[in-house]
ZAKE-756037 format. One record per residue (C-alpha): x, y, z; residue in three letters. Coordinates in pm, whole numbers, plus 50000, padded with zeros to 5 digits. Example, Ala and Ser with C-alpha at 12.3 -4.5 7.8 and 13.67 -1.06 7.14 Angstrom:
// ZAKE-756037
512304955050780ALA
513674989450714SER
// end
This chain:
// ZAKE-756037
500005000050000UNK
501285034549873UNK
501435065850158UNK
499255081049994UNK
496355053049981UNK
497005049550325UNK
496865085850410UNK
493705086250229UNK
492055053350438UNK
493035079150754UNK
489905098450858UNK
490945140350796UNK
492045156551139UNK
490015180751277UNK
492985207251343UNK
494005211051005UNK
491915243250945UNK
489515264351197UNK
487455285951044UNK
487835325051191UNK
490115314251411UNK
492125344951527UNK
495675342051694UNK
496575353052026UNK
499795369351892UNK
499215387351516UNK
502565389351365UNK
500815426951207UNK
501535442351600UNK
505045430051618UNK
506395450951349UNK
508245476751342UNK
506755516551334UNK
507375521450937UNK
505175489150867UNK
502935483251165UNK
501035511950960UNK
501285499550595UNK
498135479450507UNK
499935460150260UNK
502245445350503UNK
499055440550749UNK
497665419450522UNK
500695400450421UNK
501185389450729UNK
497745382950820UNK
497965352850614UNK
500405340150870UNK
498545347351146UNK
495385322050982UNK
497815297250925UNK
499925297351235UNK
497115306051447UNK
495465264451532UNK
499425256451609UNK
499315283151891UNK
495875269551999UNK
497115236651968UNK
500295246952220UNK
497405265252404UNK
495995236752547UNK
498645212552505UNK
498085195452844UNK
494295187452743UNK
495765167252468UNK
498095143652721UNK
494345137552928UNK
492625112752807UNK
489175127452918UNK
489595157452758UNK
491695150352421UNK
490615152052100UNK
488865118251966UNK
491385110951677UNK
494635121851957UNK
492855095752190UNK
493515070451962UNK
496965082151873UNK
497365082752278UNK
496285046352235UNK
499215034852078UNK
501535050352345UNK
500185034052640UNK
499665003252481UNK
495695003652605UNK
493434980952455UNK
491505013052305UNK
489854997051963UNK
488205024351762UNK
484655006951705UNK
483955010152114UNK
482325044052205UNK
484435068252282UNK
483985071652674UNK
484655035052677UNK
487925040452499UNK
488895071252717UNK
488305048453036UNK
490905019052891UNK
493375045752765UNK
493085065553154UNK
493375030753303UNK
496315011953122UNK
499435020453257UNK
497575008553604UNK
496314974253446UNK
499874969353264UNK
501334969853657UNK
498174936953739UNK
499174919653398UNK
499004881153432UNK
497284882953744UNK
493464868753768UNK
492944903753904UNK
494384921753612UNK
492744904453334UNK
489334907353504UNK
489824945553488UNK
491314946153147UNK
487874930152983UNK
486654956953219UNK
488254983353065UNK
488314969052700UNK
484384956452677UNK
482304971252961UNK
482134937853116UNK
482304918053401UNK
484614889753394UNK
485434865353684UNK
488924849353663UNK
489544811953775UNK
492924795353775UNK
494394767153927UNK
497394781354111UNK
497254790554461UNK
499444805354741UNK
499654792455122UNK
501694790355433UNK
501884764055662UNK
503634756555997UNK
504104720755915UNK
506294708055703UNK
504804686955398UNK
501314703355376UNK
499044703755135UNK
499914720854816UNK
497244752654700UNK
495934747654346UNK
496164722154144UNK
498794704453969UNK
497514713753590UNK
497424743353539UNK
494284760453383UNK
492444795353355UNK
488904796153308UNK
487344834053217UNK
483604834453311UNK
481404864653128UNK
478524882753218UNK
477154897452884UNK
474764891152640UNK
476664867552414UNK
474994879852059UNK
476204919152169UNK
479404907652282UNK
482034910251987UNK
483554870352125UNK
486064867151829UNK
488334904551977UNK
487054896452305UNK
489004857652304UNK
491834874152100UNK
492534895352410UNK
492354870652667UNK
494544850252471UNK
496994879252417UNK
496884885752795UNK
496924851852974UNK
500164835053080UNK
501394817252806UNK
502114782752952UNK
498174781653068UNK
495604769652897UNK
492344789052872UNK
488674785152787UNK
485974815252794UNK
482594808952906UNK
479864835152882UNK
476804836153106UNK
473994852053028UNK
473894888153101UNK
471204890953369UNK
472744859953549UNK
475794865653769UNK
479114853853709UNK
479904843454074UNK
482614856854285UNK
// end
């Protein structure tokens, strides 16, 4: 694929042009005396001023642009990439703005039961209960009882309507996120039934 058939696949940004858009700093009141008075010259460097002037709004409100609440929809998505947040661009956009605001903290609970629960949270607006077969325990005797069992296994239990649920991306990210050495099947329960805790 050429750039430019890919550049033309890309949706337009929204920053590229803003209609009577009028800059904070006119380059017309930074001459000097012999020209800040020629109209000519005014308008000559007017043209700078509309061209320049979305850059300086953009460095305006630069900050807005690193929050993913506030940033614009096609930056969000950009943002996406950098935090590595499981933001796909057919979700609504508040759902994407929640993964994107919540992924460096779910990158810290990755391969945990915990962590992948909140992940589908994040990703899909559901809830997800996480079984595996590991375990952790202490005993004061020597030779106890082992937690878990011996083969390991990761079952990932889903409340949600399973025609509205998009299963195919959903598996793909479970698969993407569980430990690699575990086997894992997906079950999804019917949305108005609970998934158990």
């Amino acid at each position: 694929m050429t750039d430019d058939a890919a550049a033309s696949d890309r949706p337009p940004s929204r920053r590229l042009h803003a209609e009577g858009l009028i800059s904070p700093h006119p380059f017309g009141e930074r001459l000097p005396g012999p020209y800040a008075e020629d109209g000519f010259v005014q308008r000559f460097v007017s043209a700078f001023d509309e061209v320049l002037a979305p850059v300086l709004a953009v460095l305006d409100c630069l900050d807005a642009y690193w929050d993913p609440r506030l940033a614009p929809e096609d930056f969000l998505d950009w943002l996406a990439t950098w935090v590595a947040a499981e933001a796909d661009g057919g979700r609504p956009l508040a759902d994407r703005r929640r993964a994107v605001a919540r992924a460096t903290e779910l990158h810290r609970l990755r391969g945990t039961a915990r962590g992948l629960a909140e992940l589908l949270h994040a990703a899909f607006g559901v809830e997800a209960r996480v079984v595996d077969s590991g375990g952790a325990a202490w005993s004061a005797t020597p030779g106890g009882a082992l937690p878990g069992s011996p083969e390991p296994s990761l079952v990932v239990r889903i409340s949600a309507d399973a025609e509205a649920l998009p299963l195919p991306r959903l598996e793909a990210l479970v698969e993407a996120s569980r430990p690699a050495h575990v086997p894992c099947t997906v079950q999804v329960v019917p949305g108005g039934e609970a998934v158990g805790r």
